[in-house]
C-alpha positions in Angstrom: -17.1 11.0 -1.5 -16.3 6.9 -1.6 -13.9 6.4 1.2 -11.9 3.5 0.4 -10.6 1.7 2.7 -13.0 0.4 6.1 -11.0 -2.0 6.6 -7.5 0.0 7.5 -9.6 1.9 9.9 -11.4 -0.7 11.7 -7.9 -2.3 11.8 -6.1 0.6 13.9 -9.5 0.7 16.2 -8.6 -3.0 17.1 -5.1 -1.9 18.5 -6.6 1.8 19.3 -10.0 0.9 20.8 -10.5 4.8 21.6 -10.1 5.5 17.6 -13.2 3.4 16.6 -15.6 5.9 17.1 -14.2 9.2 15.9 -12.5 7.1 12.8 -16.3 6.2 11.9 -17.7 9.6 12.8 -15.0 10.9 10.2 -15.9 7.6 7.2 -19.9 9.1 8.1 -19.2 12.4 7.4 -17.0 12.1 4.2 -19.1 9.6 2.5 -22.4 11.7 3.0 -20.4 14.9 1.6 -19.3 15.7 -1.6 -15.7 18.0 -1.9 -15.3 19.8 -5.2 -11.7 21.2 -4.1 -9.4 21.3 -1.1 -11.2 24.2 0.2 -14.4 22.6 0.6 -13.0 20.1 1.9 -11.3 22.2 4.6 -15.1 24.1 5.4 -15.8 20.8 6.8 -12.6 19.7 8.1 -10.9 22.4 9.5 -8.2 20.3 11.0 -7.3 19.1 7.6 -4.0 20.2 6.1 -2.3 19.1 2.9 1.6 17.7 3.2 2.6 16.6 -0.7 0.4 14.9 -2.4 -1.8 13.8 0.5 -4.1 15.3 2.9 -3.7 14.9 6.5 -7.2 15.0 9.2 -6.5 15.6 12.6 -9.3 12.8 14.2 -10.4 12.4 17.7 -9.3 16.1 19.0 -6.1 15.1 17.2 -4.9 12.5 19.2 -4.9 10.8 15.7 -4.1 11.4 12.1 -5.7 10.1 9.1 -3.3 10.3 6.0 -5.7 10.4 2.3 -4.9 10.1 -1.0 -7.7 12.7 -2.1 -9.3 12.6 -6.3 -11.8 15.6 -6.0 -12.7 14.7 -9.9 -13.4 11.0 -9.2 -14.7 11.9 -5.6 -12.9 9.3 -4.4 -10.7 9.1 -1.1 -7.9 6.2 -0.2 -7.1 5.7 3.3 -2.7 5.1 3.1 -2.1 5.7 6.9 -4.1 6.0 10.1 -1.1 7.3 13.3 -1.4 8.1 16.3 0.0 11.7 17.0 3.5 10.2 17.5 3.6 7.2 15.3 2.4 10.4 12.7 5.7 12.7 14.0 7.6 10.1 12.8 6.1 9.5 9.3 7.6 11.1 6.3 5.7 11.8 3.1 
């Protein structure tokens, strides 16, 4: 799966120091699988959840949440939102 975008994670890690290395534990893992469907995707996500059209990952014993625009056809994932657990109470889809 081609994660796209780095950069919005690396940005939240600057303000959320304690995000960097889950965040890039998370980019490893979904750019060295490949996710035919949502459930697939959950077998190696369990914390994953879907809330419209996006998917949600709990990250970093979910003191954070990762909000993905998910093509299972294309195998490609866009990063809209990285939260923390309350700036992600807050969000609406």
């Amino acid at each position: 799966m081609r994660v796209i975008s780095n950069k919005r994670l690396v940005e939240f890690a600057a303000v959320h120091p304690d995000a960097s290395v889950p965040l890039q534990i998370w980019r490893k893992t979904m750019e060295a699988g490949r996710f035919a469907n949502f459930a697939a995707l959950k077998r190696s996500f369990n914390a994953t959840d879907r809330v419209g059209g996006f998917y949600v990952f709990d990250i970093g014993g979910n003191e954070f949440r990762l909000i993905a625009a998910v093509h299972f056809n294309t195998q490609m994932l866009y990063v809209r939102h990285v939260f923390t657990h309350k700036e992600y109470e807050k969000w609406k889809p």
